[in-house]
C-alpha positions in Angstrom: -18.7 -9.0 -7.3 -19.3 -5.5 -8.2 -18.0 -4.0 -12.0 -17.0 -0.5 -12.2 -16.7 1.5 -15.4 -14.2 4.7 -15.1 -13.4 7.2 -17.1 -9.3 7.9 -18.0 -9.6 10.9 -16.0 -11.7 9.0 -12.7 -9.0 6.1 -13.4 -6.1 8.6 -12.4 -8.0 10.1 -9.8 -8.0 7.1 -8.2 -4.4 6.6 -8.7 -3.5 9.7 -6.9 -6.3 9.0 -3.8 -4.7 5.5 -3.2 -1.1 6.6 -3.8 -1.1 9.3 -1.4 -2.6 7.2 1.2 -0.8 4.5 1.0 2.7 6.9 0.7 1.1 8.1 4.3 0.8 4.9 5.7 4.2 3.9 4.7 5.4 7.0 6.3 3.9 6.2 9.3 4.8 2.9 10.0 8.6 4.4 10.0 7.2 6.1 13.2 8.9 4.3 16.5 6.2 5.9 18.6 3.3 4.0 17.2 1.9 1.1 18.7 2.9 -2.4 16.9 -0.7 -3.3 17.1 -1.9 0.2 15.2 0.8 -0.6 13.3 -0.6 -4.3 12.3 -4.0 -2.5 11.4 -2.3 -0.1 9.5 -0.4 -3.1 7.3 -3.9 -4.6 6.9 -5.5 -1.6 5.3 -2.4 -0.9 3.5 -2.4 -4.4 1.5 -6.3 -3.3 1.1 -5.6 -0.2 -1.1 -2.5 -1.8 -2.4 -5.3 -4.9 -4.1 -7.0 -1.8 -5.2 -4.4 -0.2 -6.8 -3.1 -3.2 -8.8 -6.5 -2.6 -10.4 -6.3 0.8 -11.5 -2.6 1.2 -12.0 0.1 0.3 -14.4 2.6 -2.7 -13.1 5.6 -0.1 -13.4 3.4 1.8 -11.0 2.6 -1.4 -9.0 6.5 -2.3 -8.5 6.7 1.1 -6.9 4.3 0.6 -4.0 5.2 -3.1 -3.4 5.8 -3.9 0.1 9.1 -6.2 0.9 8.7 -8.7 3.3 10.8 -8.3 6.2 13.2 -11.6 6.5 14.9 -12.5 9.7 18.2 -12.8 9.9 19.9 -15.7 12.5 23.3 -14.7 14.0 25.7 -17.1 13.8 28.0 -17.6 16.0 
């Protein structure tokens, strides 16, 4: 394992960094014309930074970015 030591300021840079890639990723896999499976890798890197994150960040902050998981539904009939 590597150890890091950050400033306040470096700590809330890399807030922002991670927060405005993940907010692009989520944007983008809202996009219908994107391929499932560059959507799959984009899930995978998302839950990457999102480790990150939970690192750096505050769990109010954490909540925010926190992925639900998709549950399927079964029609009855």
């Amino acid at each position: 394992m590597i150890g890091i030591l950050l400033s306040e300021k470096e700590t809330q840079e890399m807030q922002y960094l991670i927060k405005r890639e993940m907010d692009e990723i989520l944007f983008d896999l809202k996009d219908d014309r994107i391929d499932h499976i560059v959507k799959r890798a984009m899930d995978e890197r998302y839950k990457i930074l999102f480790t990150l994150f939970k690192r750096v960040a505050s769990p109010n902050e954490c909540l925010r970015y926190m992925r639900r998981k998709k549950t399927k539904t079964i029609n009855k009939i």
